[in-house]
N, C-alpha and C positions, 0 to 999 in steps of 0.2 A: 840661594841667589845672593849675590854680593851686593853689598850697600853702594849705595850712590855714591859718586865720588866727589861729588859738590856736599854731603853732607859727612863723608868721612874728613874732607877737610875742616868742613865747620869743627866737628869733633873735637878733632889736633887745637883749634885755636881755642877751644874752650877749655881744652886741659893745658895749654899753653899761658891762657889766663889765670889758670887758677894756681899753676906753678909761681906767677909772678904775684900774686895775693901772699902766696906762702914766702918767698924772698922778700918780699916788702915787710912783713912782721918780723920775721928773723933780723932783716936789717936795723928796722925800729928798736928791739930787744937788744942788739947789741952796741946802740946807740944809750941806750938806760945804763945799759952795763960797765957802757967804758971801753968797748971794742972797738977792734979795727972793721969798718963793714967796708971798707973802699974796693974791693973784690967783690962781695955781692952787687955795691953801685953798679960797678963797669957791667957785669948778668944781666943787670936791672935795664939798665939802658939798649943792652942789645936786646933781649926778649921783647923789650916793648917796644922795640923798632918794628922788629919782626912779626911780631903781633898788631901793628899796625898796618905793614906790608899782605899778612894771613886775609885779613880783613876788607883789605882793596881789595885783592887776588876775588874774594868770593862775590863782592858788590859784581865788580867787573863779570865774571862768567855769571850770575843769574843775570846779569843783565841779559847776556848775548843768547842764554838759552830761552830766557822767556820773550825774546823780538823772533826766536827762530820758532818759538812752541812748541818746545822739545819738553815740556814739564807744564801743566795745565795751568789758570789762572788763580788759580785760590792757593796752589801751592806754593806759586810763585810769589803772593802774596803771603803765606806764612816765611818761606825763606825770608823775604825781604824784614818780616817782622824780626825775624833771628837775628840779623844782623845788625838792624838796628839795636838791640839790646846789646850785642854783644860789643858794637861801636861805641853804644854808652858806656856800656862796663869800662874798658880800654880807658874812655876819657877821663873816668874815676881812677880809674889804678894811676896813670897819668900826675892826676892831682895830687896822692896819696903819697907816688914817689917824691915831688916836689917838694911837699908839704913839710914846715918846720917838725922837728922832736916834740916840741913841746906843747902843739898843737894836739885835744885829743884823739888819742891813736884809736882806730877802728879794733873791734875785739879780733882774736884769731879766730872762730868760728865763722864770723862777720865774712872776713880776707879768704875761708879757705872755701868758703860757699861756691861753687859754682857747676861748670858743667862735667857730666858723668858718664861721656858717650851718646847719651839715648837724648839729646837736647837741654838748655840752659836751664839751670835754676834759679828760682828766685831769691835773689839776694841783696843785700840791701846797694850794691853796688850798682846793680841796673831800676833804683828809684832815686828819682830827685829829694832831696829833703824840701821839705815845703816852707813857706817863710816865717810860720807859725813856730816851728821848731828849732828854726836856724839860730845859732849864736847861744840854745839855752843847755844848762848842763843835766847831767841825766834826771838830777832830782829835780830840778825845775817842770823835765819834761812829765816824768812821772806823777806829778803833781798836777801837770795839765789834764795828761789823760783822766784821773784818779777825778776831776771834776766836770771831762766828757762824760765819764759814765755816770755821775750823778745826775748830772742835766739829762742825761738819757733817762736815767731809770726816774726821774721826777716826768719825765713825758711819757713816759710810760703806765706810772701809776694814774696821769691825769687823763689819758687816751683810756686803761683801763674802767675807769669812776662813766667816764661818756659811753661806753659799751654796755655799761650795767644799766644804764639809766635808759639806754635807747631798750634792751632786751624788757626792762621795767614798762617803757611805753609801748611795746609791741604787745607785755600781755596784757595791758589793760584794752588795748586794740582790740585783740584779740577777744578781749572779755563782752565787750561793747558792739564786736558785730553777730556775736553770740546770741543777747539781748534784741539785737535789731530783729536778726533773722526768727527770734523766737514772737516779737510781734508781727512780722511780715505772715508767719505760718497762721497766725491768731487772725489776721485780715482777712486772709486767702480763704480760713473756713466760713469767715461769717460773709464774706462776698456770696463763697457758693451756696449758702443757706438763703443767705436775699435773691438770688439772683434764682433759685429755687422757687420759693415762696410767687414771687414775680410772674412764672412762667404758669404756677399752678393758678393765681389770681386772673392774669391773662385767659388759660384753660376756660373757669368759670365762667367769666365774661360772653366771651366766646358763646358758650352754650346758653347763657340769657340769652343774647341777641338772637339766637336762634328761634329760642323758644319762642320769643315778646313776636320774632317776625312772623310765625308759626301760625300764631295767638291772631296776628294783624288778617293774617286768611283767611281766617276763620271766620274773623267778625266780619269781614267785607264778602264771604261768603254769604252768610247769615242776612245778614242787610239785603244783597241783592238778591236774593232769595225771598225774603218779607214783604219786601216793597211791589211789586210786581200784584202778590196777593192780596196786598192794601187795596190797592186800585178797584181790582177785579171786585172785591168786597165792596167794597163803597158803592159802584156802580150798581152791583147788585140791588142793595139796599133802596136806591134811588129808586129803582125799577118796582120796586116790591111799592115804595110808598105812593104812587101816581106821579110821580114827578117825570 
């Protein structure tokens, strides 16, 4: 199945850029050297016309294919992303053309970075330089990084020192509900030994009250059983003595 023809154009412009990276250092080079580069200029100028025109040309058709929906919405949205970069790139070669001799020159690996057929690479032509960087020279810049990574690896070892101390407080956490839970266990047995005890003393009870109530029958048996014969007796007695 053949490539799409909105990204074999991209393609062309991005080997077309990268053609004019490689002209732009040649030029430069024979700028150093004493050369005539006025032949490359006039190259220079049509290529990055054209490469300006490659560029409209592909804004313009994603446009019209993705209002028609002939290419899904996310794709349409990476295209769109290609482009941008690669409009960036442009503006940089742009500037690079313009730009004095003496100015420093971008390396050749830098100029020759770019696309390989299969979509853009990263180069330093499609980033901004940042303001932090701007104006300084390599060993300035070298020297900035060289004490990013310091400040880094000092936050580092101080985030490292706060890890060990939290892992430090974890075990002694650790240690501490170990402790808890081993008198919680020591509670739980001596609860169920009272609450034992309690239930056997209740038992008991119990069974006095039974008994005393038992006991209480008895006697009010005994009583009303006695008294009766009291009577009888006595009367008797009476009877026996003339009364």
């Amino acid at each position: 199945m053949s490539q799409d023809l909105w990204l074999q154009n991209y393609d062309a412009a991005c080997r077309l850029a990268q053609e004019i990276a490689e002209n732009i250092h040649e030029r430069n080079r024979q700028l150093r050297t004493g050369g005539n580069p006025a032949k490359l200029n006039m190259t220079l100028r049509a290529s990055l016309q054209r490469l300006k025109q490659n560029i409209a040309q592909l804004k313009e058709t994603l446009t019209r294919a993705s209002a028609q929906r002939r290419i899904m919405q996310a794709e349409a949205d990476r295209r769109q992303n290609l482009v941008d970069d690669l409009a960036t790139r442009e503006t940089r070669l742009n500037a690079s053309f313009k730009a004095d001799i003496s100015e420093a020159e971008p390396s050749r690996s830098s100029l020759m970075t770019g696309g390989n057929g299969s979509g853009p690479a990263v180069n330093p032509w499609l980033v901004n330089e940042s303001e932090e960087t701007r104006g300084l020279s390599f060993g300035e810049i070298k020297h900035q990084q060289q004490h990013i990574i310091e400040v880094q690896d000092a936050g580092l070892d101080a985030l490292a020192v706060v890890i060990s101390r939290q892992k430090q407080m974890g075990q002694e956490i650790g240690n501490e509900l170990e402790e808890q839970n081993e008198i919680i266990d020591d509670l739980a047995q001596l609860v169920d030994k009272t609450d034992s005890r309690i239930k056997n003393e209740t038992h008991r009870v119990k069974l006095l009250d039974t008994k005393s109530a038992s006991c209480e029958e008895r006697k009010s048996y005994i009583i009303s059983w006695f008294v009766p014969w009291k009577r009888v007796s006595h009367k008797g007695l009476k009877q026996h003595n003339g009364e």
